[in-house]
VEXLOLUM-637284 format. One record per residue: x, y, z of N, C-alpha, C, O in turn; residue number from 1; residue in three letters. Coordinates in Angstrom, 3 decimals, always signed. Each point is the difference from the previous one (the first is absolute). Layout:
# residues N
pt n.X=X n.Y=Y n.Z=Z ca.X=X ca.Y=Y ca.Z=Z c.X=X c.Y=Y c.Z=Z o.X=X o.Y=Y o.Z=Z nr=NUM rest=ALA .
...
***
This chain:
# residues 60
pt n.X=+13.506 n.Y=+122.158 n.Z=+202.637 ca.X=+0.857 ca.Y=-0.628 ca.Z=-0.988 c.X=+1.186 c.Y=-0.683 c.Z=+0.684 o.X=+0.393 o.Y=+0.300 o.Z=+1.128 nr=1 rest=UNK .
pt n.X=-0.040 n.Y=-0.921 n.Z=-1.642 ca.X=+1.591 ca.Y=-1.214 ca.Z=+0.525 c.X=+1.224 c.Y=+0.415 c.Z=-0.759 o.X=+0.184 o.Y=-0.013 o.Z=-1.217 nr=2 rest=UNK .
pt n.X=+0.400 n.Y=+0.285 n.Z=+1.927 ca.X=+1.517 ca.Y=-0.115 ca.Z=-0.391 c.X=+0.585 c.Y=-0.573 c.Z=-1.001 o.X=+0.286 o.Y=-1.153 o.Z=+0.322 nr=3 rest=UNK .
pt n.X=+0.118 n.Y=+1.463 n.Z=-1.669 ca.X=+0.999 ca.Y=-0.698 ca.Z=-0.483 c.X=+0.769 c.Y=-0.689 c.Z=+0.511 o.X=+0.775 o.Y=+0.567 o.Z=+0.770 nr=4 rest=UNK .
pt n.X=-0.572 n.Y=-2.594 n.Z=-1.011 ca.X=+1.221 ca.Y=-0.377 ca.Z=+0.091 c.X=+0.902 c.Y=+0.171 c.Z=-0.244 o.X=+0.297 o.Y=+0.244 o.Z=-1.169 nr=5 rest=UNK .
pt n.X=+0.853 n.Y=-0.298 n.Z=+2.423 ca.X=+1.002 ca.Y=+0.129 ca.Z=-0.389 c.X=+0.732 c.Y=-1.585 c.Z=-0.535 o.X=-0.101 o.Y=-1.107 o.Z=+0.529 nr=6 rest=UNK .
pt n.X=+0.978 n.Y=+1.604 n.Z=-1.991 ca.X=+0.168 ca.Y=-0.966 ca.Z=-0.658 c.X=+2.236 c.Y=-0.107 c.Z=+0.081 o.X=+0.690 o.Y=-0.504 o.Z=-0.886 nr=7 rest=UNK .
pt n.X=-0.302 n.Y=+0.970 n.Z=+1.837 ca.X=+1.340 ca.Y=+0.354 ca.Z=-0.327 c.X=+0.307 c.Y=-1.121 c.Z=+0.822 o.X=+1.209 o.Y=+0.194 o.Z=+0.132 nr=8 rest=UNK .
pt n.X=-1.404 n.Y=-1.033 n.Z=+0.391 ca.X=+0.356 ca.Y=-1.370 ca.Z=+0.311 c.X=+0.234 c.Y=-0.938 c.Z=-0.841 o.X=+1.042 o.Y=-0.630 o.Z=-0.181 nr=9 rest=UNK .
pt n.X=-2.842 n.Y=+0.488 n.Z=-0.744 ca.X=+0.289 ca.Y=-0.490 ca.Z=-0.978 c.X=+0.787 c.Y=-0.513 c.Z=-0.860 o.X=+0.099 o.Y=-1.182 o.Z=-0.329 nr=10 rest=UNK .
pt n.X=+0.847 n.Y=+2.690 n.Z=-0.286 ca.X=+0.814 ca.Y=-0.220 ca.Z=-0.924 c.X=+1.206 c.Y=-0.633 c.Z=+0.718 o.X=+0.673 o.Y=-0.642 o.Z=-0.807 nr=11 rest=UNK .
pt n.X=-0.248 n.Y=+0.616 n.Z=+1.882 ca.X=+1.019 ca.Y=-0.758 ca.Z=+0.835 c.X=-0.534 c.Y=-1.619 c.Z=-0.357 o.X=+0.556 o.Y=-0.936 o.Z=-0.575 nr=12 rest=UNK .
pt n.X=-1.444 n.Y=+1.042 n.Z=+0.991 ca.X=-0.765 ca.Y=-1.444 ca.Z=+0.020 c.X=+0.046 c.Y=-0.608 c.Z=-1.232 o.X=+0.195 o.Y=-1.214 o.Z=+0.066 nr=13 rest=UNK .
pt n.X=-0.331 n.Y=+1.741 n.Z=-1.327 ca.X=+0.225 ca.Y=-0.457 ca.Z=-1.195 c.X=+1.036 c.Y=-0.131 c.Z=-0.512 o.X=+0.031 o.Y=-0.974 o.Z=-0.751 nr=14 rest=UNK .
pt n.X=+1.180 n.Y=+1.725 n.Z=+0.839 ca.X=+1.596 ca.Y=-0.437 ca.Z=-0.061 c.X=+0.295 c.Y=-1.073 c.Z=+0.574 o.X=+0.527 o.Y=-0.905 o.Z=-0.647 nr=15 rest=UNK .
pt n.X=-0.790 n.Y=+0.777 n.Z=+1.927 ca.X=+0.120 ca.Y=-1.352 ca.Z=+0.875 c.X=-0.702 c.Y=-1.482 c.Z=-1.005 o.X=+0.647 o.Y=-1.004 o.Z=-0.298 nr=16 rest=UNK .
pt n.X=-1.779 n.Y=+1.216 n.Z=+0.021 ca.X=-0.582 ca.Y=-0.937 ca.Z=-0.985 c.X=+0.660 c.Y=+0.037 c.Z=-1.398 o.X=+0.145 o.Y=-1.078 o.Z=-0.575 nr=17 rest=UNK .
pt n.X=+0.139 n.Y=+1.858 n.Z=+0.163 ca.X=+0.698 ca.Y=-0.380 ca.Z=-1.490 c.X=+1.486 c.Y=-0.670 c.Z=+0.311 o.X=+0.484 o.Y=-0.951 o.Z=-0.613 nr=18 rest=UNK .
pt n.X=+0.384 n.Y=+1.986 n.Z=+2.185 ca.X=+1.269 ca.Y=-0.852 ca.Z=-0.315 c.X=-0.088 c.Y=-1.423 c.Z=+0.431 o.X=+0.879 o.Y=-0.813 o.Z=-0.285 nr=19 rest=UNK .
pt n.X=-2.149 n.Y=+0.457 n.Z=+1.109 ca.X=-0.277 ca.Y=-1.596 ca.Z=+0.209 c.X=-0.171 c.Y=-0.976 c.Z=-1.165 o.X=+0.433 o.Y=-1.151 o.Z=+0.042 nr=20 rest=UNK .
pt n.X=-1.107 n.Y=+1.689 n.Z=-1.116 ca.X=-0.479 ca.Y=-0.394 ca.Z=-1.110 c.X=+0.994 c.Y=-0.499 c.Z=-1.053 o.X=-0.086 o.Y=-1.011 o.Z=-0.697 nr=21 rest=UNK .
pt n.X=+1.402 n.Y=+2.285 n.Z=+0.745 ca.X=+0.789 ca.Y=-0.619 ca.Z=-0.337 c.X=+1.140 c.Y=-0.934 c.Z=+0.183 o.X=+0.802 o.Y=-0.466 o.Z=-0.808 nr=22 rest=UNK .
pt n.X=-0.956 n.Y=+0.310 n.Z=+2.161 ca.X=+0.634 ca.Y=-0.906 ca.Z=+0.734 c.X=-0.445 c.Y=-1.683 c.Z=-0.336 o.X=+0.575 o.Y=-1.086 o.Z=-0.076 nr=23 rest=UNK .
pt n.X=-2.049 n.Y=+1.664 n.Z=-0.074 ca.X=-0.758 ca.Y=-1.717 ca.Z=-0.390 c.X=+0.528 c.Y=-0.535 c.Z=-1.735 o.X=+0.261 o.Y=-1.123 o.Z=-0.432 nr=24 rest=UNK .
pt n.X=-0.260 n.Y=+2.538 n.Z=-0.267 ca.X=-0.200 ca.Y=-0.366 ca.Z=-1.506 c.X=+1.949 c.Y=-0.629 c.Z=+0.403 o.X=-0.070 o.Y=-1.186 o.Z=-0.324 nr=25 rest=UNK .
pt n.X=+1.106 n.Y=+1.361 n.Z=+0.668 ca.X=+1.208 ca.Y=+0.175 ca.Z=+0.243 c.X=+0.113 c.Y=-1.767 c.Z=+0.434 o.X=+0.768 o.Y=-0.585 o.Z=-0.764 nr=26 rest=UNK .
pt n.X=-1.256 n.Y=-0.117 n.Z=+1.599 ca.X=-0.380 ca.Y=-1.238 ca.Z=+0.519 c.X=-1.295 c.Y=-0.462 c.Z=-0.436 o.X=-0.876 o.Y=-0.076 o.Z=+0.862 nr=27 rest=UNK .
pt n.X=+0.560 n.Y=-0.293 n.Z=-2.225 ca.X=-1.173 ca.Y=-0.739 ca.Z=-0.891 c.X=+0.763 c.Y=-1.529 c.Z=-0.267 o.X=+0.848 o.Y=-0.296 o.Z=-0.842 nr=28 rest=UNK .
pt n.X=-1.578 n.Y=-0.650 n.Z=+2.032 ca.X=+0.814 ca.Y=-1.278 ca.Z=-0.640 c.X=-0.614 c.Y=-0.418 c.Z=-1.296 o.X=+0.549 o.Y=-0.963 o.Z=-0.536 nr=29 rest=UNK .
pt n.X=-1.757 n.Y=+1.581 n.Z=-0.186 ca.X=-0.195 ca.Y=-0.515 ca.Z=-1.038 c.X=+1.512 c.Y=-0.072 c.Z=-1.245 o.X=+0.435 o.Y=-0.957 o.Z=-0.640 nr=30 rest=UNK .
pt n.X=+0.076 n.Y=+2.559 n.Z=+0.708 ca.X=+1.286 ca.Y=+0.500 ca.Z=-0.394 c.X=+0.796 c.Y=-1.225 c.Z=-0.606 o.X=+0.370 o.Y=-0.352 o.Z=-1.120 nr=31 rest=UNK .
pt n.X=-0.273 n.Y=-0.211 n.Z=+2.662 ca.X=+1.528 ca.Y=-0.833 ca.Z=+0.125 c.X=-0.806 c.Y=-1.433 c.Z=-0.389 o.X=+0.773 o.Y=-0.920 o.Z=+0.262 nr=32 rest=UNK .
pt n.X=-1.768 n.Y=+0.515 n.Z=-0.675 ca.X=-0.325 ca.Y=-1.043 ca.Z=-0.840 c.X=-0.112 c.Y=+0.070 c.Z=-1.083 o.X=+0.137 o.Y=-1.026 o.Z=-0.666 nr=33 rest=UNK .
pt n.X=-0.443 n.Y=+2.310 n.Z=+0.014 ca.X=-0.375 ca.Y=-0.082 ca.Z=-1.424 c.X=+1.181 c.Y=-0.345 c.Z=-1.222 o.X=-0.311 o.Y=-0.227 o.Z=-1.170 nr=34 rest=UNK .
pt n.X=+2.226 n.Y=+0.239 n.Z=+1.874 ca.X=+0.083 ca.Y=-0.338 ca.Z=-0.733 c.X=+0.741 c.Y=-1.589 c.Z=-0.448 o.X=+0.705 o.Y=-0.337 o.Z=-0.951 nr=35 rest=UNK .
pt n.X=-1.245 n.Y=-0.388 n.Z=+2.120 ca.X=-0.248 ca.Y=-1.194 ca.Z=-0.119 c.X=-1.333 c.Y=-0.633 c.Z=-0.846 o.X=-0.096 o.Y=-1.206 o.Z=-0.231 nr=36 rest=UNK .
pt n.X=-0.746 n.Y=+2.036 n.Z=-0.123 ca.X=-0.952 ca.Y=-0.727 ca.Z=-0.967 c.X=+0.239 c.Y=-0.604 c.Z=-1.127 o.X=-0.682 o.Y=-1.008 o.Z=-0.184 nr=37 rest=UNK .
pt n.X=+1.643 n.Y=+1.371 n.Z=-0.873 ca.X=+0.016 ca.Y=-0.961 ca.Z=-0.886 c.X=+0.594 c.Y=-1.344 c.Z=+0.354 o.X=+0.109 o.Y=-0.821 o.Z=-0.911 nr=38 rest=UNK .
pt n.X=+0.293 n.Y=+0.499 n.Z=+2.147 ca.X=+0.587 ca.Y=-1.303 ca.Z=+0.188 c.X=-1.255 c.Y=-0.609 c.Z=+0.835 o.X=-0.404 o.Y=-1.097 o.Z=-0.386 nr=39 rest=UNK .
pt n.X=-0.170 n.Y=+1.623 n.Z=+1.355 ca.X=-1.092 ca.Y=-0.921 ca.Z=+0.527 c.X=-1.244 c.Y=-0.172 c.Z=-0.635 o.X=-0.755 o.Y=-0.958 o.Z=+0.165 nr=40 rest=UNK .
pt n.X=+0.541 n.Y=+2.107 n.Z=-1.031 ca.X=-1.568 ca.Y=-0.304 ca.Z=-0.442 c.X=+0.294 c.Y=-1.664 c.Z=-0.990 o.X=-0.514 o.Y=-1.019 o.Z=+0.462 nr=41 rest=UNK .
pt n.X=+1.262 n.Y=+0.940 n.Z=-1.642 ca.X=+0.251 ca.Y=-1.096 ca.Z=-0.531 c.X=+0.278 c.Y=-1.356 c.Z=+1.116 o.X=-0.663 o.Y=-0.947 o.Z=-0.424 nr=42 rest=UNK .
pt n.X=+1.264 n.Y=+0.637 n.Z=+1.434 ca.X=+0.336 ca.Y=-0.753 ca.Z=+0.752 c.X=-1.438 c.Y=-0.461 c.Z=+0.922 o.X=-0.201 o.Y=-1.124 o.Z=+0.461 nr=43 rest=UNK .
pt n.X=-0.860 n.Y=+2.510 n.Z=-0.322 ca.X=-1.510 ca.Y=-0.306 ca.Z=+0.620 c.X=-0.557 c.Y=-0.315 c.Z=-0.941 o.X=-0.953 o.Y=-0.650 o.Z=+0.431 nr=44 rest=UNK .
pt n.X=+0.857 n.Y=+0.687 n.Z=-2.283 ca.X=-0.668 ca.Y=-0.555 ca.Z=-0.820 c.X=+0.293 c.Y=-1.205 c.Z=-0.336 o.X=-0.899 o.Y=-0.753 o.Z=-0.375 nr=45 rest=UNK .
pt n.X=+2.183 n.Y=+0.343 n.Z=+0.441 ca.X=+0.496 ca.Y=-1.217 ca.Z=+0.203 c.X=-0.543 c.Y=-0.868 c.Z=+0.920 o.X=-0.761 o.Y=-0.936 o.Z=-0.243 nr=46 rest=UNK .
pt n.X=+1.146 n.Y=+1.255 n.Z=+1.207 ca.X=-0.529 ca.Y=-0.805 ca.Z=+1.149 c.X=-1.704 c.Y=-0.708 c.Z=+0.183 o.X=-0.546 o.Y=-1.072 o.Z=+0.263 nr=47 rest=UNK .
pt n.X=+0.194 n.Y=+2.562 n.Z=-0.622 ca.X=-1.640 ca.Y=+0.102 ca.Z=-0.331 c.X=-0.504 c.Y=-1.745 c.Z=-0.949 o.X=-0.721 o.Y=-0.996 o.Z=+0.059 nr=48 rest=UNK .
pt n.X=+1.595 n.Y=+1.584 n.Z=-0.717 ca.X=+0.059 ca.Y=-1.528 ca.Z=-1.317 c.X=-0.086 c.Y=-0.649 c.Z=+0.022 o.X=-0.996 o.Y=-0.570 o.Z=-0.445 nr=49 rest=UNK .
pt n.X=+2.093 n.Y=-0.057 n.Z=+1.062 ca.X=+0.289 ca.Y=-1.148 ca.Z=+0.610 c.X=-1.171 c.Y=-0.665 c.Z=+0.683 o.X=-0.486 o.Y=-1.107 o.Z=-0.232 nr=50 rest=UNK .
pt n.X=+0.077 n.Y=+2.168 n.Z=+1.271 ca.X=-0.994 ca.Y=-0.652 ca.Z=+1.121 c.X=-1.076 c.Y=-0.354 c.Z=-0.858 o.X=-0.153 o.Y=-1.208 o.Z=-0.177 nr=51 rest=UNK .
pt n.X=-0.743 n.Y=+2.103 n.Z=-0.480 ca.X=-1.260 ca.Y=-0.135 ca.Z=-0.952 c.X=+0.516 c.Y=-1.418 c.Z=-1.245 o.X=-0.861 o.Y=-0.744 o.Z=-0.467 nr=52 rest=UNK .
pt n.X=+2.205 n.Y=+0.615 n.Z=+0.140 ca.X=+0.060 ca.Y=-1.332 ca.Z=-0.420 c.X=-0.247 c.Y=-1.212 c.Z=+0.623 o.X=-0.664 o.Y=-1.000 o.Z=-0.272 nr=53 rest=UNK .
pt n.X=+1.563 n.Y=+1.454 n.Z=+1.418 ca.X=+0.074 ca.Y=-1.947 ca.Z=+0.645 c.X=-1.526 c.Y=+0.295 c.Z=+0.779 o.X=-0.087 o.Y=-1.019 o.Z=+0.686 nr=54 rest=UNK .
pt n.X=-1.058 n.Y=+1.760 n.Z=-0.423 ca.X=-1.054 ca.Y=-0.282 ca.Z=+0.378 c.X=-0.930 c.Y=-0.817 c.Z=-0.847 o.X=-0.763 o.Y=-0.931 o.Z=+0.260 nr=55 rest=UNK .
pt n.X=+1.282 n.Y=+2.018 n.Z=-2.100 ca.X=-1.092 ca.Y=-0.352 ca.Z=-0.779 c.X=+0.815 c.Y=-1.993 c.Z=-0.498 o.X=-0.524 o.Y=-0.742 o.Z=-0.831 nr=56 rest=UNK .
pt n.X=+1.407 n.Y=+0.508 n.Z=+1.388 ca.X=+0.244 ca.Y=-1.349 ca.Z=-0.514 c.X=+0.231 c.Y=-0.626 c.Z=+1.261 o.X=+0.809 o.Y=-0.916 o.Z=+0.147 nr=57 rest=UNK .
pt n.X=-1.435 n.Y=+1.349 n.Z=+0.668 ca.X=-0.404 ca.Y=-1.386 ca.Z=+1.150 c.X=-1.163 c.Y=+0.115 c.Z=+0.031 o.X=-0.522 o.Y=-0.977 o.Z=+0.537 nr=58 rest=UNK .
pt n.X=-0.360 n.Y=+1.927 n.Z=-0.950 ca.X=-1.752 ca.Y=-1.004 ca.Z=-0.170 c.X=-0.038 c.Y=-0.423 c.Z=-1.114 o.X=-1.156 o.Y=-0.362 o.Z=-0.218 nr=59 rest=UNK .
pt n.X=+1.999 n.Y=+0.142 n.Z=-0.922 ca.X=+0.247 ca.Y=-0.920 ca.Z=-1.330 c.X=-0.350 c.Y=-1.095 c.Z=+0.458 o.X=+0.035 o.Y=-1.006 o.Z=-0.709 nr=60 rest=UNK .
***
């Protein structure tokens, strides 16, 4: 028979990974864009517009 692993590293090893984890959730550049969305999404539908206009009226 084999030895039980030993698992008491492990749990070192997994503190190390969660306090990394929260280090990432802490620095999410999604974060620091979201609350610029109500000003760019309108300004990219706009724009959007525009372009799909002056295309659809230069093959007029």
């Amino acid at each position: 028979m084999s030895k039980p692993a030993d698992h008491s590293n492990h749990d070192a090893h997994t503190n190390d990974v969660h306090a990394h984890d929260a280090q990432a959730v802490e620095e999410d550049p999604v974060d620091s864009i979201v609350p610029m969305m109500p000003i760019v999404l309108p300004l990219a539908g706009a724009v959007l517009m525009f372009l799909l206009a002056f295309i659809a009226v230069s093959m007029a």
